[in-house]
C-alpha positions in Angstrom: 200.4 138.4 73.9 203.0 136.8 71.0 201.3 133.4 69.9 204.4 131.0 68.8 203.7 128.7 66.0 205.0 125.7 66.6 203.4 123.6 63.5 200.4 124.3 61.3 198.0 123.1 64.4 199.7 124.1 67.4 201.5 127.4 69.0 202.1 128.2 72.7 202.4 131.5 74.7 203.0 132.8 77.7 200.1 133.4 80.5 196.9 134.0 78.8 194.7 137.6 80.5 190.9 137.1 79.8 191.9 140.2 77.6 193.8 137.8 75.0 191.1 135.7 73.9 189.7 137.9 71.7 192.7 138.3 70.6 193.4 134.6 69.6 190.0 134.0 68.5 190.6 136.9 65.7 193.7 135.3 64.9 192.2 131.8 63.8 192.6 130.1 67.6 189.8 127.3 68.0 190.5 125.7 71.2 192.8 126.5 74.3 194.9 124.5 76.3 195.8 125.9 79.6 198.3 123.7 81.6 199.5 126.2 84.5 197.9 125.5 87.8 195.6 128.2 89.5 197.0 130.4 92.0 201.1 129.8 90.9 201.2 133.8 90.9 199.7 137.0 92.5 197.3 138.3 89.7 197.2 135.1 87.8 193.7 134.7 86.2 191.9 131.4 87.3 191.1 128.0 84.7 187.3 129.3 85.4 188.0 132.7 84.1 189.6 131.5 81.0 187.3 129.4 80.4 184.7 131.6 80.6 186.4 133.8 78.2 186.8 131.1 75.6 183.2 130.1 75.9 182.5 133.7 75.4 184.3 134.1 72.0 183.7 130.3 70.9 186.9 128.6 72.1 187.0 125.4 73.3 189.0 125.2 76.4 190.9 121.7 78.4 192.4 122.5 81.3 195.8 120.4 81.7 197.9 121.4 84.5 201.4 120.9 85.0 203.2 121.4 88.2 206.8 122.7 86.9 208.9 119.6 86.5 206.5 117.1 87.1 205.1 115.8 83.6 203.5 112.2 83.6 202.7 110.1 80.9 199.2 110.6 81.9 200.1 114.1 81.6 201.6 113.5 78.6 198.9 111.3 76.9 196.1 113.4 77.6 197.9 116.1 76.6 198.1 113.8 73.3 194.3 112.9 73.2 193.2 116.9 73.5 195.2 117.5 70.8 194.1 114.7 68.4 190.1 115.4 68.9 190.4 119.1 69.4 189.4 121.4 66.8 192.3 123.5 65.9 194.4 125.3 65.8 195.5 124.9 69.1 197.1 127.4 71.6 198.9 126.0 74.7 199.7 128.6 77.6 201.5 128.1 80.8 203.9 130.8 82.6 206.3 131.6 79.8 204.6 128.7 77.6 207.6 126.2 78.0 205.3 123.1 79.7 202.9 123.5 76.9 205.9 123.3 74.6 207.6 120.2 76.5 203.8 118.4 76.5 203.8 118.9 73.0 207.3 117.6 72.2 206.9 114.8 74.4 203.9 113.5 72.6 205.3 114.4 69.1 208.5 112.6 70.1 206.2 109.0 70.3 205.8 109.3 66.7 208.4 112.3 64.9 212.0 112.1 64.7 213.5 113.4 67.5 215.8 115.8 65.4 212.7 117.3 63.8 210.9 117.9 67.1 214.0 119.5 68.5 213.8 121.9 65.4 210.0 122.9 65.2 210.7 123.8 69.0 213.7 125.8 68.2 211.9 127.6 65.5 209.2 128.6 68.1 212.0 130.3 70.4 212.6 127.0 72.8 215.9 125.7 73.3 215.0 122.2 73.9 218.0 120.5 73.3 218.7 119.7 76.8 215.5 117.3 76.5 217.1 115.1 74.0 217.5 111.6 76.0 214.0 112.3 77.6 212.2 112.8 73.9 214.0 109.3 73.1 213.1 107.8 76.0 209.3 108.6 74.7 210.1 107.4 71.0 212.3 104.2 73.0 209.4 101.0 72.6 210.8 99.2 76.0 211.6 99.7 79.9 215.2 98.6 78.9 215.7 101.2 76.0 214.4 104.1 78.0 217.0 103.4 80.9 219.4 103.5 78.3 218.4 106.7 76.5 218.5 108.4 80.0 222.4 108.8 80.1 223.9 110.9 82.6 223.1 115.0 83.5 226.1 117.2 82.7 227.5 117.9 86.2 228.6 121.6 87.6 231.2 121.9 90.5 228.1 124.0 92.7 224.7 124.3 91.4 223.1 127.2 93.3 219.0 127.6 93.2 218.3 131.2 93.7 219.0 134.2 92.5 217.7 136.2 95.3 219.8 138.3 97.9 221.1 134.4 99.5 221.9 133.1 96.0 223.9 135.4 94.3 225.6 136.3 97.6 227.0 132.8 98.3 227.8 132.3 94.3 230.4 135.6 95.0 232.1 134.3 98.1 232.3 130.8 96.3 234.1 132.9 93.5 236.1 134.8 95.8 237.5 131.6 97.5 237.8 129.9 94.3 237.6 131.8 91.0 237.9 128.6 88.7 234.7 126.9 90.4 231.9 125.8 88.0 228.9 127.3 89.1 225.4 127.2 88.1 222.4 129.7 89.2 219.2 128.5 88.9 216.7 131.4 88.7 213.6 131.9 86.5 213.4 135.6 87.0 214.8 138.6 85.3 214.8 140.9 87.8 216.2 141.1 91.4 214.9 143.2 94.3 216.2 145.0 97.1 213.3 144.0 99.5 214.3 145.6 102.8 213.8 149.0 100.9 209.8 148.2 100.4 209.4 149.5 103.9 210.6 152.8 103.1 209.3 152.3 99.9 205.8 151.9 101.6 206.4 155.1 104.0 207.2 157.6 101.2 210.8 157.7 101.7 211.7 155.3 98.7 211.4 155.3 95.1 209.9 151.6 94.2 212.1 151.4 91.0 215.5 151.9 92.9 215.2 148.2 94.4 214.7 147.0 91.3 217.9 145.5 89.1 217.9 143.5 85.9 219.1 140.0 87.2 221.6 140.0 84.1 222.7 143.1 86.0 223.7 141.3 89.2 224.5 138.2 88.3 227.7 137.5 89.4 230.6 137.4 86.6 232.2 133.9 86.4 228.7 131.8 86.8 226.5 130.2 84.6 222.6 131.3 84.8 219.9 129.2 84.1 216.7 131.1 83.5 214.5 127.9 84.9 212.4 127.0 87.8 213.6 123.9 90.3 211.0 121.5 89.5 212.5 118.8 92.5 215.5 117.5 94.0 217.3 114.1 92.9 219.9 114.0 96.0 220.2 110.4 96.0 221.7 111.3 92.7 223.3 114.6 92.6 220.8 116.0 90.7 218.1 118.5 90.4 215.0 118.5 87.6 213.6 121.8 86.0 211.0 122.5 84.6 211.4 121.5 81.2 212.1 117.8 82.7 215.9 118.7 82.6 218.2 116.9 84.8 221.1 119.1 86.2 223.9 117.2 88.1 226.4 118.7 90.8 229.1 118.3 93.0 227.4 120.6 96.0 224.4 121.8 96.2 223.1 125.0 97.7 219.3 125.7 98.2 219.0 129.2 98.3 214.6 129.2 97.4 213.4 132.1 98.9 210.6 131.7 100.9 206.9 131.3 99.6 204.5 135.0 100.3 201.1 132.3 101.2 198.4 135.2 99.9 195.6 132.4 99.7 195.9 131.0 103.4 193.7 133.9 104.1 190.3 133.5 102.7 189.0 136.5 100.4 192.8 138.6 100.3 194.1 137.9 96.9 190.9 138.9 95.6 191.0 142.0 97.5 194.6 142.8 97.7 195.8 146.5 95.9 192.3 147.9 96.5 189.7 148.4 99.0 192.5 150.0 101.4 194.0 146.4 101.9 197.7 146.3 101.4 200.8 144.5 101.9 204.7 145.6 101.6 205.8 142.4 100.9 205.0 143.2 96.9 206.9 145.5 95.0 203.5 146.3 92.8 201.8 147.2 96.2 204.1 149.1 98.4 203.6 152.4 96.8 199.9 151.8 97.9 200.4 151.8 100.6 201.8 155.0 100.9 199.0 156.5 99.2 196.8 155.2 101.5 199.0 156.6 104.4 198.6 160.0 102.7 194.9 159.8 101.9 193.3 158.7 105.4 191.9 161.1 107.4 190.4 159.1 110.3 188.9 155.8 110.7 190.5 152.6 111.6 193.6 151.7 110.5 194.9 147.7 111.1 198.1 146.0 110.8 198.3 142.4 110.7 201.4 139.7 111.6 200.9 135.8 111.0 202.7 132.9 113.1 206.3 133.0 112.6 208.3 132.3 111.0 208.1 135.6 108.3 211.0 137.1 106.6 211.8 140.2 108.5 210.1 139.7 111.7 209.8 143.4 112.4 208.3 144.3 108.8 204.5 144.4 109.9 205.5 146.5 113.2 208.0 149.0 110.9 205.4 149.6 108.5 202.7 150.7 111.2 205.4 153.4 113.1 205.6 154.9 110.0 202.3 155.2 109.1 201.6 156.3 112.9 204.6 159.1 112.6 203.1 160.3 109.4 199.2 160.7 111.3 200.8 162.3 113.8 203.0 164.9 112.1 200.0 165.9 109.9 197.9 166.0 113.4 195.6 163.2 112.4 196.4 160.5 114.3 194.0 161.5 117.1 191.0 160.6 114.9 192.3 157.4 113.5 192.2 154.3 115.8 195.3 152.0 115.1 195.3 148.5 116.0 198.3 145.4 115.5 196.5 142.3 115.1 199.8 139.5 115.8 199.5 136.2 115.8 202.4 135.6 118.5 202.0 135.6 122.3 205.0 139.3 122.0 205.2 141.8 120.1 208.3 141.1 119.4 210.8 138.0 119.6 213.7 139.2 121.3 212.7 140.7 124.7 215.1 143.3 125.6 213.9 145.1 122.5 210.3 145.0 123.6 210.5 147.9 126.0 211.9 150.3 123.8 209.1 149.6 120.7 206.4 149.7 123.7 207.4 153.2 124.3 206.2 153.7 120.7 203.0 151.9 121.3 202.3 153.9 124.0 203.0 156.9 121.9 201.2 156.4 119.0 197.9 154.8 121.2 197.9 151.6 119.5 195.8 149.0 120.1 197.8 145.5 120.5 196.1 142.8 119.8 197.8 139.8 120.9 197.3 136.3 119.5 194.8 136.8 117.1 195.4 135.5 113.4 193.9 136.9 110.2 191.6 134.1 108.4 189.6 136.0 106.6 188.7 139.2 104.5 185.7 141.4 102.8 187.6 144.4 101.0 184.3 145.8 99.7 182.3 145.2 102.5 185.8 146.7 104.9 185.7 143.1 107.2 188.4 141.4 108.3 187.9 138.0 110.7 190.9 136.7 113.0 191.0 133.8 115.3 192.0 134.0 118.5 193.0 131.5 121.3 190.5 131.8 124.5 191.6 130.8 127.9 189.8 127.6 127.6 191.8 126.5 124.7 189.2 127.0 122.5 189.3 129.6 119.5 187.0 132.1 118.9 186.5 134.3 115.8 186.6 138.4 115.8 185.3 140.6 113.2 186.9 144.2 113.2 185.9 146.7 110.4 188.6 148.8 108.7 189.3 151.7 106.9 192.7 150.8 105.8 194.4 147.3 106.5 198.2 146.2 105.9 198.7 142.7 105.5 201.6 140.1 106.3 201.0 137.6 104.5 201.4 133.6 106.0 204.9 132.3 104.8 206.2 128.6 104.2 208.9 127.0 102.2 208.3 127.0 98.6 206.5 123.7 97.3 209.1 122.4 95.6 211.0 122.3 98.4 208.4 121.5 101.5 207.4 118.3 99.2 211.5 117.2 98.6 213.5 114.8 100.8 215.5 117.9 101.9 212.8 118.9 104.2 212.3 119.2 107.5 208.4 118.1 109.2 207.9 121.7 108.7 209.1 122.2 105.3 212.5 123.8 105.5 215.5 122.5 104.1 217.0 120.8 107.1 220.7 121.9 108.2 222.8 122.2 111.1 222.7 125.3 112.8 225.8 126.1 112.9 227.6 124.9 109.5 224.4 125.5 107.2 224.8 121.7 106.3 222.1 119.6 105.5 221.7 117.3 108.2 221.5 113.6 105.9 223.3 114.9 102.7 226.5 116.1 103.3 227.4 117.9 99.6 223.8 119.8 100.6 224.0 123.5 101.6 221.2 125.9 102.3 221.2 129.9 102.7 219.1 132.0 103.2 215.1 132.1 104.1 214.4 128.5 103.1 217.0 126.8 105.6 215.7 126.1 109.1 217.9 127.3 110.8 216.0 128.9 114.0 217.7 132.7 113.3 215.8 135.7 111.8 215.1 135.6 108.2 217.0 138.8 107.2 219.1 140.1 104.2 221.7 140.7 107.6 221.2 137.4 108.3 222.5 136.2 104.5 225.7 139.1 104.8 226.9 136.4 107.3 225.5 132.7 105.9 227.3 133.2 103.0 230.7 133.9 103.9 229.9 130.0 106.6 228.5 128.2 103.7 230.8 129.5 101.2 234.1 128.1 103.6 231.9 125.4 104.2 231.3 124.1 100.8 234.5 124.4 99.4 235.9 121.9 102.2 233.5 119.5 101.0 234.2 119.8 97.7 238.1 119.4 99.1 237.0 116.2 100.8 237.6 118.3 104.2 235.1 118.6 107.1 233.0 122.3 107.6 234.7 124.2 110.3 232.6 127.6 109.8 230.3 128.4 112.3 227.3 131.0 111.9 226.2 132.4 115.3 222.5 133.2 113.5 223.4 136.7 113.4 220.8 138.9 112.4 219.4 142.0 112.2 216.2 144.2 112.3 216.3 147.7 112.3 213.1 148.5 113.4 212.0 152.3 112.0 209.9 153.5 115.1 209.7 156.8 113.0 211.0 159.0 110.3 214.3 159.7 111.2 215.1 156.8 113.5 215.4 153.5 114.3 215.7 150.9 117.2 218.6 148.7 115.5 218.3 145.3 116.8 220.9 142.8 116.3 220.8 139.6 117.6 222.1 135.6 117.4 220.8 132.4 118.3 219.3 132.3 121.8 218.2 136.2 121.3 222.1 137.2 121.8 222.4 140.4 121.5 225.2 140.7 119.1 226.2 144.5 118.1 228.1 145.6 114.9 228.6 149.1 116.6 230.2 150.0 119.7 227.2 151.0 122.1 228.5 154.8 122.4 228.2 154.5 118.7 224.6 153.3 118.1 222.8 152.3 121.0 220.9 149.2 120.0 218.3 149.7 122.7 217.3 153.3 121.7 215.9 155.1 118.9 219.0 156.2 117.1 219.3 158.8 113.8 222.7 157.4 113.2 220.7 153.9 112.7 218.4 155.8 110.3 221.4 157.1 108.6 222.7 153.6 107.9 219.5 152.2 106.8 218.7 155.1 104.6 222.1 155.9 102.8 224.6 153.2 103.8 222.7 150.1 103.3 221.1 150.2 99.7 225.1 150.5 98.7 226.5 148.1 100.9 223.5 145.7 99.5 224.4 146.1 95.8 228.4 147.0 95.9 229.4 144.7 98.7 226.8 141.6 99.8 225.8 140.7 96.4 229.7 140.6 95.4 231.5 139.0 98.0 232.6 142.0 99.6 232.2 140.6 102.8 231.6 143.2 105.1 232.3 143.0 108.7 231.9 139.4 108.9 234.8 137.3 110.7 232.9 133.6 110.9 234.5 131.5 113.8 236.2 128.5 112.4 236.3 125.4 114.4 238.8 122.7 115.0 240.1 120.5 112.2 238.4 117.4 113.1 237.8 114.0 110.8 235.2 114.4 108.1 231.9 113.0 109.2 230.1 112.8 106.0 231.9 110.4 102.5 232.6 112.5 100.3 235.4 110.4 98.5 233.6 110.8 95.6 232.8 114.6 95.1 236.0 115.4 93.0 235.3 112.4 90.5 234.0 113.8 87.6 230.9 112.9 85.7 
C-alpha cells in the first residue's frame, strides 16, 4: 500500500486489503473513506469488511461510492461534509485512488484556486489537468458561467475503447489503411492476455505467464493510450467521459469493451471460487488450478458447468472437460470418477453438424449430459452446487448435485457502462448491423469484438476478421463514403476433444460452415492432430505477430456496391 499525501489532512491510495489498516492506523490515519463500489473486481474486499477492519484498529470509516465517471454534486457534497466533520487525517481509496482524488478536487475547487488544486494533485502523482473546465465549473457561482467553463473536449480522428484482442487489432488495420490517423486507445489495464491459451493453460499444456504481455508491449505504434476506464458515452456529442469526469471527443468511434465475466449471478461462487475444488478458466489467476485439480483427483465427481449464451468461446466449458476426461483416462482413473456437463442450452453445442463428432467423445469418456439445467447456486465447503431446470410443465425445478471438483462458466453480459448507454441494444450490446459492424442509429459508431451484437461466435477468430470490415468501414465514414465491407460472422472454435487433437469448427452466420483449410487438409468434422498443431504452435504466433498488428491473415472481406451514403456525415472531417 503507498498512501499519497495530498494536503496535511487528506491522501488517497489505491484499493485498500483488510491487511492495510493496520498499516494506516500506524501511520497516523483516523478515518477512511472508501468510494469504490462492492463487487467492481474478482477478490475485491467488501465496504463491510473494511469497515470492520477500521473499527477494529479505531478508524472511522464512510462509505462513498462512485461508479467510474459518474460523480454528482451529491456525490460531491457529501464527499465535502465527510471531510469537514471527520477526524483526520483522512485516507480516500478507490481502484487506483483517482475518484477519491477527483472528489476531493472537486470539493476543494468550490473554495481553492483552481491552479493550486491542479498542483497539490499533481504532487500526489495525478495528472489532473484534463479536469480544468470541470474544477471551474465547481468554483463558477451560476448555471450560465458553468456552461461557459465547459468548453469543448479535444477531438481524436478514432477513439478506440479497448485494449483487448478487438481493440488493438482494429487500431493496426486503421493504421495500416491510414498511417497518419489520430487514434486514441482507451484501456485502464497494463497488461493484455492471450485468452484462448487458458484452456491449455488449464489442461497442463500452457505456461500461464506466456499469455501474458505488458499492454505498453502491444500497443500498437502510432496511437495514443489512455490508461482510463469509459465511464459513458456522449454520442449525441461525439464524446465519451472517463473516469476522472474527462470528456474525450471523436470523429468515429469504436466500442471494442470486452465483455463482462458475471461471477455474482451465481449465489455463493465468488466466495468459493480458487478453493474448495471449484474453478473457472476464464481467470488467468485460476487456470493453473485447475490443472492441479485435474492432477490431484482420484475419483469422485467431477462437474462442468455452461450458462445461457451468449459466452465468449462457446466451446470453452466443453474443451476444458475433454481434457480433463483424456487426462482420467490416460492415468486409468476415469472409471472411478463420474463426469457430468451441466448446460444451460437445449444442445450441446450450437452448430449441429459438429454435434455428432463431440458426442462420439461423450460417449467415450461416459459423461453425463445434463441438458438445460443452469447453475444458481454454490456451497464450496459443504461440495453443493443447485441448478435450475426447465420441467415439461414449464415450470422450474431446482437440483442439488454434490461434487468433488466443479469448473465453472461464469454468466456473461455487456459491461455496465455499456448495457446502461444509448448504444445498446434491449439486451445490452452495442447495437450494429450485422454485416458492416455499424451501429444501427449512429453512423460514426463502430463496434468489434465481444460487446457488439452481432449474432456470430464470440471468438478471437471472430476479431482476425471484424477488424479488417470495421477498419474499411470506418475509414469511408470518416471519408464521408458509405461502408461497403461485409463480415460473414466468421468464426472459429477449435474444440480440443483430447491431447493431441481437435474438432476445428469454423462457421458463419446461419451456422455456415466456412473452412480456412481445404477438407483433405483438416477435416473440420473429425478429430484432427494437424488442428492441434495449429492451435498449439501456429496460433499463439499468429495472435501476437499478425492479429494484433494488422497482419491480416487470410482474411479477404467481401466489399459491396458503391451505393449513396445513408447516414450525414458532412460534418465528420470538420475539425473541433
Amino acid at each position: 500500500m503507498q498512501i499519497k499525501k495530498v494536503s496535511p489532512h487528506f491522501s488517497v491510495a489505491e484499493q485498500l486489503q483488510v491487511a492495510d489498516l493496520g498499516i494506516a492506523a500506524a501511520q497516523g490515519i483516523k478515518t477512511i473513506v472508501n468510494n469504490r463500489p462492492d463487487n467492481e473486481a474478482q477478490g475485491q474486499p467488501t465496504s463491510a469488511e473494511i469497515a470492520a477492519a477500521a473499527e477494529a484498529m479505531g478508524l472511522g470509516y464512510f462509505y462513498i461510492p462512485i461508479i467510474p465517471g459518474i460523480i454528482s454534486e451529491q456525490n460531491i457534497e457529501d464527499f465535502a461534509t465527510t471531510c469537514a466533520s471527520a477526524m483526520g487525517p483522512i485516507l480516500a481509496f478507490c481502484r487506483t485512488g483517482t475518484r477519491s482524488i477527483t472528489l476531493w478536487a472537486m470539493s476543494e475547487a468550490r473554495t481553492l484556486n483552481v491552479d493550486a488544486v491542479l498542483s497539490a494533485t499533481s504532487e500526489a502523482g495525478y495528472d489532473l489537468s484534463g479536469m480544468r473546465t470541470m474544477l471551474a465549473e465547481q468554483a463558477a457561482a451560476t448555471p450560465e458561467e458553468k456552461t461557459a467553463a465547459a468548453g469543448t473536449p479535444v477531438r481524436h480522428d478514432v477513439v478506440i475503447v479497448g485494449g483487448g484482442t478487438a481493440g488493438l487489432a482494429t487500431a493496426s488495420s486503421l493504421l495500416k489503411r491510414d498511417p497518419d490517423l489520430d487514434i486514441m486507445v482507451i484501456e485502464p489495464s497494463d497488461a493484455h492476455y492471450y485468452q484462448p491459451g487458458w484452456t491449455l493453460v488449464g489442461g497442463g499444456v500452457f505456461d500461464r505467464k506466456k499469455t501474458q504481455r505488458p499492454m505498453a508491449a502491444v500497443m500498437p505504434k502510432g496511437v495514443s493510450w489512455n490508461r482510463v476506464a469509459v465511464a459513458s458515452f456522449e454520442p449525441e456529442n461525439n464524446c465519451i467521459v472517463v473516469e476522472d469526469g474527462e470528456r474525450i471527443g471523436y470523429r468515429a468511434l469504436v466500442v471494442a469493451a470486452g465483455i463482462k465475466l458475471d461471477w455474482d449471478a451465481v449465489e455463493g461462487l465468488t466466495d468459493t471460487l480458487g478453493k474448495n475444488g471449484v474453478t473457472s478458466n476464464y481467470l488467468y489467476d485460476m487456470a493453473p488450478y485447475t490443472w492441479d485439480l485435474v492432477q490431484e483427483l482420484r475419483d469422485g465427481r467431477a462437474i462442468f458447468t455452461q450458462p445461457v449464451m451468449p459466452i465468449k468461446c462457446a466451446g470453452a466449458p466443453q474443451k476444458a472437460m475433454y481434457l480433463s476426461c483424456d487426462h482420467w483416462l490416460r492415468h486409468d482413473r476415469l472409471k472411478d470418477i463420474s463426469v457430468e456437463f451441466h448446460n444451460a442450452g437445449p444442445v450441446l453445442f450450437g452448430v449441429a453438424d459438429y454435434v455428432p463428432p463431440l458426442m462420439k467423445y461423450v460417449e467415450k469418456y461416459d459423461i453425463g449430459l445434463r441438458l438445460g439445467e443452469n447453475l444458481v447456486a454454490v456451497d464450496g465447503p459443504a461440495k453443493k452446487a443447485w441448478f435450475d431446470k426447465a420441467t415439461d410443465g414449464g415450470e422450474t425445478k431446482r437440483v442439488e448435485v454434490d461434487f468433488d471438483v466443479m469448473h465453472v462458466c461464469p454468466k456473461q453480459t455487456a459491461p455496465d457502462f455499456v448495457r446502461s448507454s444509448a448504444l445498446a441494444n434491449e439486451a445490452g450490446w452495442v447495437d450494429v448491423s450485422p454485416e458492416t459492424l455499424q451501429h444501427t442509429r449512429f453512423g460514426n459508431i463502430f463496434s468489434v469484438g465481444d460487446v457488439n451484437s452481432a449474432p456470430n461466435a464470440k471468438t478471437a477468430a471472430a476479431v482476425r476478421v471484424q477488424a479488417p470490415v470495421a477498419a474499411e468501414n470506418i475509414v469511408a465514414v470518416l471519408n464521408a463514403s458509405t461502408p461497403r465491407s461485409v463480415y460473414d460472422g466468421y468464426g472459429s472454435c477449435p474444440l480440443t476433444v483430447e491431447r493431441g487433437k481437435i474438432v476445428l469448427a469454423e462457421f458463419g452466420y446461419g451456422g455456415k460452415h466456412l473452412p480456412s483449410f481445404p477438407q483433405w487438409f483438416i477435416n473440420s468434422y473429425e478429430p484432427s492432430r494437424l488442428a492441434w498443431i495449429l492451435k498449439e504452435k501456429l496460433l499463439p504466433g499468429i495472435y501476437w505477430h499478425l492479429l494484433l498488428k494488422g497482419r491480416e491473415w487470410m482474411v479477404n472481406p467481401e466489399m459491396l456496391p458503391q451505393t449513396p451514403t445513408p447516414h450525414d456525415v458532412s460534418d465528420l472531417n470538420q475539425t473541433s
